[in-house]
N, CA, C and O atoms as a GROMACS GRO file, in nm:
protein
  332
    1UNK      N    1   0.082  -0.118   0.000
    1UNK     CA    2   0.000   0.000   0.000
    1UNK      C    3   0.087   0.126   0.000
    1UNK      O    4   0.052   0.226  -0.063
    2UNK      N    5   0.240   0.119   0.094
    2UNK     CA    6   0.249   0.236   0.106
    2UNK      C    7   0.313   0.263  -0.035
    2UNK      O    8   0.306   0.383  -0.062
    3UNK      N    9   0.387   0.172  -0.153
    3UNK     CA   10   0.451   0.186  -0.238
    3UNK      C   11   0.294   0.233  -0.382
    3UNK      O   12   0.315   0.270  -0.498
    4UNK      N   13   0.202   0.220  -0.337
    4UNK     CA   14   0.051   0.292  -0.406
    4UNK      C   15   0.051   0.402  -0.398
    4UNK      O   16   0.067   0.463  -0.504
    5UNK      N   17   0.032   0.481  -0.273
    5UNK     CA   18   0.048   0.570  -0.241
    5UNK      C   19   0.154   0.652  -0.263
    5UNK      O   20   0.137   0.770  -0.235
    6UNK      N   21   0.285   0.608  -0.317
    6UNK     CA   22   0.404   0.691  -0.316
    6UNK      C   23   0.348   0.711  -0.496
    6UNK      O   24   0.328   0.821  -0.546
    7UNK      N   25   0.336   0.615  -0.549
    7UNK     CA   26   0.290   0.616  -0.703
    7UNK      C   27   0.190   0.723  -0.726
    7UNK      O   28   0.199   0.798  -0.823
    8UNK      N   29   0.095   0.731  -0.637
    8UNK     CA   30   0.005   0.880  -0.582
    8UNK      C   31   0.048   0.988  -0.599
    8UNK      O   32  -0.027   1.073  -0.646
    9UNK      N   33   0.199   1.025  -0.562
    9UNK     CA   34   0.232   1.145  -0.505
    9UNK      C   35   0.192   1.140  -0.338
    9UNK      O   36   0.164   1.252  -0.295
   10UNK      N   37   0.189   1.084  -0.288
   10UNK     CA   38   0.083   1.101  -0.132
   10UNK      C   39   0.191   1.066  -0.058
   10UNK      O   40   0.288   1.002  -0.097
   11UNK      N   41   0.170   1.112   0.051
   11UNK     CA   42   0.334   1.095   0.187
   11UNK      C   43   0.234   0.961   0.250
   11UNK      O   44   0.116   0.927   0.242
   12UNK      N   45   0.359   0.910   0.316
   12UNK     CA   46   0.307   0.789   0.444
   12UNK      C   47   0.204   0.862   0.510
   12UNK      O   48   0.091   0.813   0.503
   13UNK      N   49   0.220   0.989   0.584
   13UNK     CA   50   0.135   1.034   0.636
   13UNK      C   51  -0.010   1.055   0.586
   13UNK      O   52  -0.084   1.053   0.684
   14UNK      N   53  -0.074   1.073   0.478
   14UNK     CA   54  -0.146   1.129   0.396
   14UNK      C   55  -0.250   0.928   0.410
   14UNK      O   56  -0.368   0.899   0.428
   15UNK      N   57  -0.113   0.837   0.386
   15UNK     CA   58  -0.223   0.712   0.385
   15UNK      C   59  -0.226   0.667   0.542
   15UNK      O   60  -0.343   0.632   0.555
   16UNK      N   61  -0.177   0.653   0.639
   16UNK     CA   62  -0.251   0.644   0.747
   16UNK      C   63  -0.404   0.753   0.779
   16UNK      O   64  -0.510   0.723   0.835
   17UNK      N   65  -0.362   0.868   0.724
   17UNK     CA   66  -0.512   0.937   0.767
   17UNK      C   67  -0.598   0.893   0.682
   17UNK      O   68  -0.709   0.944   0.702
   18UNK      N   69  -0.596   0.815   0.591
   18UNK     CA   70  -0.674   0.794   0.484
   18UNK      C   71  -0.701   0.655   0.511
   18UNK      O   72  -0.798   0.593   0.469
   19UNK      N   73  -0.613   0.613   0.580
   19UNK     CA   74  -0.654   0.452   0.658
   19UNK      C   75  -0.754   0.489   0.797
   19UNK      O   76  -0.849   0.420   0.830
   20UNK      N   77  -0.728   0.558   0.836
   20UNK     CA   78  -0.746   0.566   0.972
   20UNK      C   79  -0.961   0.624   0.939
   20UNK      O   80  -1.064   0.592   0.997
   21UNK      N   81  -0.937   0.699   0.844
   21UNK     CA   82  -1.080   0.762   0.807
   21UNK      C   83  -1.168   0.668   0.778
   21UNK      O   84  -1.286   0.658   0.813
   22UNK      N   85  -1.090   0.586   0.699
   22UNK     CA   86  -1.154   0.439   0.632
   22UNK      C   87  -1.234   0.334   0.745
   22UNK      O   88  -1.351   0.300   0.760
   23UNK      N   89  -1.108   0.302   0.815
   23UNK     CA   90  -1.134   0.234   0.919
   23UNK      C   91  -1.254   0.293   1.021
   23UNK      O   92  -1.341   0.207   1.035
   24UNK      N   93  -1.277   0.394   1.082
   24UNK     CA   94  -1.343   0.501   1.142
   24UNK      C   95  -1.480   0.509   1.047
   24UNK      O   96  -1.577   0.521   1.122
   25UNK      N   97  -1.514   0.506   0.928
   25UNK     CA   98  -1.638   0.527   0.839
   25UNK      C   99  -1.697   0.404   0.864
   25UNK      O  100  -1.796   0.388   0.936
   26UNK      N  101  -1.629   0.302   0.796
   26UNK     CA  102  -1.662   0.136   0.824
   26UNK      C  103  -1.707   0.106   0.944
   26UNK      O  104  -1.816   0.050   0.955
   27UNK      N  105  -1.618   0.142   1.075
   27UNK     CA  106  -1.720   0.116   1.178
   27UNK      C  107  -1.834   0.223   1.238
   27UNK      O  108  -1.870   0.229   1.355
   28UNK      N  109  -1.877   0.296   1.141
   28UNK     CA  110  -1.923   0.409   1.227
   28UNK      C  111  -2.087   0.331   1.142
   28UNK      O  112  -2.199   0.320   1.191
   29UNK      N  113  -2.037   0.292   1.001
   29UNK     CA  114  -2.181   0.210   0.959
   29UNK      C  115  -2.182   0.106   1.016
   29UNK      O  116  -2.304   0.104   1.038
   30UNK      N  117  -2.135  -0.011   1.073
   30UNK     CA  118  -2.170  -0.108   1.121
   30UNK      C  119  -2.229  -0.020   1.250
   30UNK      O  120  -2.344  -0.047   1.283
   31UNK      N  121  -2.164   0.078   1.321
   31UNK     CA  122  -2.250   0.105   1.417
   31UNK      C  123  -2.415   0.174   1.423
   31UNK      O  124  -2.506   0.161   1.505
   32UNK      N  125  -2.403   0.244   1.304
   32UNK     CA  126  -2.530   0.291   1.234
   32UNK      C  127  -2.637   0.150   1.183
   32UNK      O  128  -2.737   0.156   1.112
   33UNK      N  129  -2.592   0.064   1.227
   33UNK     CA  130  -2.730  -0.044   1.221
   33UNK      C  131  -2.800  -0.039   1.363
   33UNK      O  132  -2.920  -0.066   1.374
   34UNK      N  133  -2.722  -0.005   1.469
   34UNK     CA  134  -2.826   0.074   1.615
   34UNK      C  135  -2.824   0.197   1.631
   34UNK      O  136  -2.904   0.256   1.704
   35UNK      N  137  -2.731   0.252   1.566
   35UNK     CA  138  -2.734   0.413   1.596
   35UNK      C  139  -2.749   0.495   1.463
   35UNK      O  140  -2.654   0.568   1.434
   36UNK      N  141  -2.873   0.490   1.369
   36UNK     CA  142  -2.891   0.514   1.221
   36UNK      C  143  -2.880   0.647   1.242
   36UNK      O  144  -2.913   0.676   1.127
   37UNK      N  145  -2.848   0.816   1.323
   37UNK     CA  146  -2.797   0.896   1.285
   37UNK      C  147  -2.626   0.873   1.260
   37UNK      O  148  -2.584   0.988   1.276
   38UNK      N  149  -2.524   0.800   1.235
   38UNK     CA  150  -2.432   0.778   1.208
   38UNK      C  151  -2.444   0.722   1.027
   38UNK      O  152  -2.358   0.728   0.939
   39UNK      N  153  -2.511   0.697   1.024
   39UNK     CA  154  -2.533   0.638   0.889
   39UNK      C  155  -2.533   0.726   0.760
   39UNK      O  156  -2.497   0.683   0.650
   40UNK      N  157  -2.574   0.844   0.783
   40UNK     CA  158  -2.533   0.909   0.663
   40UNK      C  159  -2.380   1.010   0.686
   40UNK      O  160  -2.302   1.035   0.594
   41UNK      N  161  -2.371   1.039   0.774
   41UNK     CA  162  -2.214   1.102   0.783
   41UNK      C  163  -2.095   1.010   0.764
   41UNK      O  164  -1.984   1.045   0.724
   42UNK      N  165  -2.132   0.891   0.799
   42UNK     CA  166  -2.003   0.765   0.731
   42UNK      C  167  -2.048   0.778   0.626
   42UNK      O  168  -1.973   0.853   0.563
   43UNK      N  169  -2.181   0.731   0.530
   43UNK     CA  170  -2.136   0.721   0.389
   43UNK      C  171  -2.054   0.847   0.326
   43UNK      O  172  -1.952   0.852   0.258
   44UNK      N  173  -2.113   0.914   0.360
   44UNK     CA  174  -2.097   1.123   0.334
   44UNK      C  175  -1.969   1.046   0.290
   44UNK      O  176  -1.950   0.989   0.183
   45UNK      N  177  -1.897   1.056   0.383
   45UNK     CA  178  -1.734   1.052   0.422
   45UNK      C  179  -1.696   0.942   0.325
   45UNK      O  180  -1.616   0.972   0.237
   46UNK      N  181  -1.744   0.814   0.329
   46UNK     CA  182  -1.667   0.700   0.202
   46UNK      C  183  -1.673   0.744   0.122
   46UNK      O  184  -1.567   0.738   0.059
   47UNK      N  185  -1.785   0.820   0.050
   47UNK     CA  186  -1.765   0.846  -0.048
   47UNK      C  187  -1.701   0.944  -0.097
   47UNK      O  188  -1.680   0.940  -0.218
   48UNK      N  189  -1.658   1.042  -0.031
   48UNK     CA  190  -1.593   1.138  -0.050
   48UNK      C  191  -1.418   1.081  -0.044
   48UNK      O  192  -1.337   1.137  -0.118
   49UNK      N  193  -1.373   0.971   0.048
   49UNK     CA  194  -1.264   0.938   0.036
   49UNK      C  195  -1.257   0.833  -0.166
   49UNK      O  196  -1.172   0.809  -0.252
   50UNK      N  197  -1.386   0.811  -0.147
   50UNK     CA  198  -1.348   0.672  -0.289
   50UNK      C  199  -1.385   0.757  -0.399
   50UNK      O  200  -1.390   0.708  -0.512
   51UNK      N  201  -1.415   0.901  -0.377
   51UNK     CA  202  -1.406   0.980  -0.520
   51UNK      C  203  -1.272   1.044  -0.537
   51UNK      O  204  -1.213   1.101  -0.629
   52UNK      N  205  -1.247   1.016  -0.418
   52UNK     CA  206  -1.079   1.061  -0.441
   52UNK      C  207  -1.003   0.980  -0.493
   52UNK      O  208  -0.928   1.010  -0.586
   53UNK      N  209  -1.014   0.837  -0.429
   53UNK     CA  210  -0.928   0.686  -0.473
   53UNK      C  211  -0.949   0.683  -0.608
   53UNK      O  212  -0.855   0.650  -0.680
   54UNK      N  213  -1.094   0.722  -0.673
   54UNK     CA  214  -1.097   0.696  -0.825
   54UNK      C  215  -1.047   0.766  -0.886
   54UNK      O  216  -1.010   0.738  -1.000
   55UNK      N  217  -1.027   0.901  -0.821
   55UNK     CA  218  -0.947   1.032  -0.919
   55UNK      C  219  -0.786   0.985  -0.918
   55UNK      O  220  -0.710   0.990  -1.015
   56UNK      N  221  -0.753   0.936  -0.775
   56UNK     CA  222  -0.618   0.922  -0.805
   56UNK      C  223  -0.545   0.772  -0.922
   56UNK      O  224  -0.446   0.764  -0.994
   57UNK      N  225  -0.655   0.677  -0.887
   57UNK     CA  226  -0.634   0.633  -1.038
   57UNK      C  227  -0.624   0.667  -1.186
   57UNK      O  228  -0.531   0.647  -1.263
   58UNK      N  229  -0.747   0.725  -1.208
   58UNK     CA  230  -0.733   0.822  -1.351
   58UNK      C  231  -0.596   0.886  -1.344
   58UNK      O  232  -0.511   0.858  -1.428
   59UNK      N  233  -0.574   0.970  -1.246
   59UNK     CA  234  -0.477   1.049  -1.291
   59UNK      C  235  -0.354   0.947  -1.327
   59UNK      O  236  -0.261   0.973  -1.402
   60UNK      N  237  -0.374   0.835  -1.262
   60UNK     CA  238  -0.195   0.771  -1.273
   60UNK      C  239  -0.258   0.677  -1.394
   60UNK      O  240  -0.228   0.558  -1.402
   61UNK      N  241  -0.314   0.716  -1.450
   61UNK     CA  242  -0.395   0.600  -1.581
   61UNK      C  243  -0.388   0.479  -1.528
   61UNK      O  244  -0.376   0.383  -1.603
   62UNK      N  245  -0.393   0.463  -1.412
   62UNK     CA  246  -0.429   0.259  -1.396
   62UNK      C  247  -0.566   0.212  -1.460
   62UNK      O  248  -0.666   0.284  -1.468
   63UNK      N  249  -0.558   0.110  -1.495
   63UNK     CA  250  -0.620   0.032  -1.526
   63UNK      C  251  -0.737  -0.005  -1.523
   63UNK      O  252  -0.732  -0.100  -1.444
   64UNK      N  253  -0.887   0.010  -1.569
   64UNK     CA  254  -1.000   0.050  -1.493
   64UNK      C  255  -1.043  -0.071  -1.407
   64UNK      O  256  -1.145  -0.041  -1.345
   65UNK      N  257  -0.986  -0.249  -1.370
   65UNK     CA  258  -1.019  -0.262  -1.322
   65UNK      C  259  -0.910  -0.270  -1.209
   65UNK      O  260  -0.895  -0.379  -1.154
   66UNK      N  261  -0.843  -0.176  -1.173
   66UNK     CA  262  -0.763  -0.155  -1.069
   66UNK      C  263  -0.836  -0.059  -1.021
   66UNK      O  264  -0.814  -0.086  -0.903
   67UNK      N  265  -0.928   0.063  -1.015
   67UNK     CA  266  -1.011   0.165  -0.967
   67UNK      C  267  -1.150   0.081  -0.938
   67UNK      O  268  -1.202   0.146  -0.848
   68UNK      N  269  -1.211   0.002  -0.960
   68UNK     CA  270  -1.368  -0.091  -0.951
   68UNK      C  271  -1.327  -0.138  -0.831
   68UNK      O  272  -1.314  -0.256  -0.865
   69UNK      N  273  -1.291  -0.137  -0.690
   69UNK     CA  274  -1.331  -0.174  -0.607
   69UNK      C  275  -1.382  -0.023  -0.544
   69UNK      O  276  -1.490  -0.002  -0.487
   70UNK      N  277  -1.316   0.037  -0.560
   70UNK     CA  278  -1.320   0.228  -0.506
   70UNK      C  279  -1.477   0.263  -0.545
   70UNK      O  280  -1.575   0.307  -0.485
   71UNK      N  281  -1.442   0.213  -0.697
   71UNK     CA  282  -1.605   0.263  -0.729
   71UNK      C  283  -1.701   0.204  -0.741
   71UNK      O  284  -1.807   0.248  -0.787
   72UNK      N  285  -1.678   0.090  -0.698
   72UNK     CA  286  -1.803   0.012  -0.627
   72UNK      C  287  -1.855   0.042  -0.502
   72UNK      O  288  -1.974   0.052  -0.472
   73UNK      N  289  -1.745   0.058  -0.423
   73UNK     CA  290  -1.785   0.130  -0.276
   73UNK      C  291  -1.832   0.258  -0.291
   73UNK      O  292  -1.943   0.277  -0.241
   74UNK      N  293  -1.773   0.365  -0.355
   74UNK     CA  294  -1.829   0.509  -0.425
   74UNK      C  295  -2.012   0.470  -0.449
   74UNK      O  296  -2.084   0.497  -0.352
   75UNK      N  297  -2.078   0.411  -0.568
   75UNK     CA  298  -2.175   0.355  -0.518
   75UNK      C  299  -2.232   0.343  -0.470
   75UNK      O  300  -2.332   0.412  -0.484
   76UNK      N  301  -2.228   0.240  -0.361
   76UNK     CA  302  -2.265   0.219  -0.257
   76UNK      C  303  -2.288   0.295  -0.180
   76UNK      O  304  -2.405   0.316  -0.149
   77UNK      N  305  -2.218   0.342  -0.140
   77UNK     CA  306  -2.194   0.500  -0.055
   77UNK      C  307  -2.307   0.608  -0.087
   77UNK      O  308  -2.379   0.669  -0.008
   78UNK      N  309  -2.304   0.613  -0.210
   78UNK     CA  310  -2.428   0.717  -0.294
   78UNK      C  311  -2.548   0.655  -0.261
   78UNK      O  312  -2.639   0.714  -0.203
   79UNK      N  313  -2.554   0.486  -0.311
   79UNK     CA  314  -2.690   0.460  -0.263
   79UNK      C  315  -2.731   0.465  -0.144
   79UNK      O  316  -2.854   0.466  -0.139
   80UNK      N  317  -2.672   0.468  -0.030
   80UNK     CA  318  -2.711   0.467   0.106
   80UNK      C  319  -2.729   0.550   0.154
   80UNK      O  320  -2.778   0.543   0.267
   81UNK      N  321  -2.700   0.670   0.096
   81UNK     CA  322  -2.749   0.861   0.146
   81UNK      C  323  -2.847   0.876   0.050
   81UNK      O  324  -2.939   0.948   0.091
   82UNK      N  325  -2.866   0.823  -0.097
   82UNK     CA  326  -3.034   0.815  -0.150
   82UNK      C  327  -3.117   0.769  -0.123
   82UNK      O  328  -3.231   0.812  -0.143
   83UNK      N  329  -3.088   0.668  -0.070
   83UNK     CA  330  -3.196   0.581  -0.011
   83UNK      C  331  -3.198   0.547   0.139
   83UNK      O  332  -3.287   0.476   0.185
   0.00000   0.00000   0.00000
């Protein structure tokens, strides 16, 4: 991961906060199955981190199915603040 991230342009630092957000969203929806005001400020947030993950693919031209897990979760993310 961290050698992804250097391919990024992105410091070590830049992917722990970006781990750490990840990690922190993920459980903030599993916790939003008893506490459903948490549920739209985690997606808010994934998706806002996996429109980034997809931009930083484009920009480094990878491969589109090296970006389809990002934007599957991106998705997801959208559908769960529409619906």
């Amino acid at each position: 991961m961290k050698e992804e991230f250097a391919v990024y342009g992105l410091s070590e630092s830049v992917m722990k906060v970006v781990g750490g957000l990840k990690i922190l969203f993920a459980l903030m929806l599993l916790v939003g199955i008893w506490v459903p005001v948490l549920v739209l400020p985690a997606a808010a947030g994934m998706a806002v981190l996996m429109t980034g993950a997809v931009m930083m693919h484009v920009k480094v031209k990878d491969a589109p199915q090296k970006s389809l897990p990002a934007f599957t979760m991106l998705v997801m993310s959208v559908l769960v603040i529409v619906l």
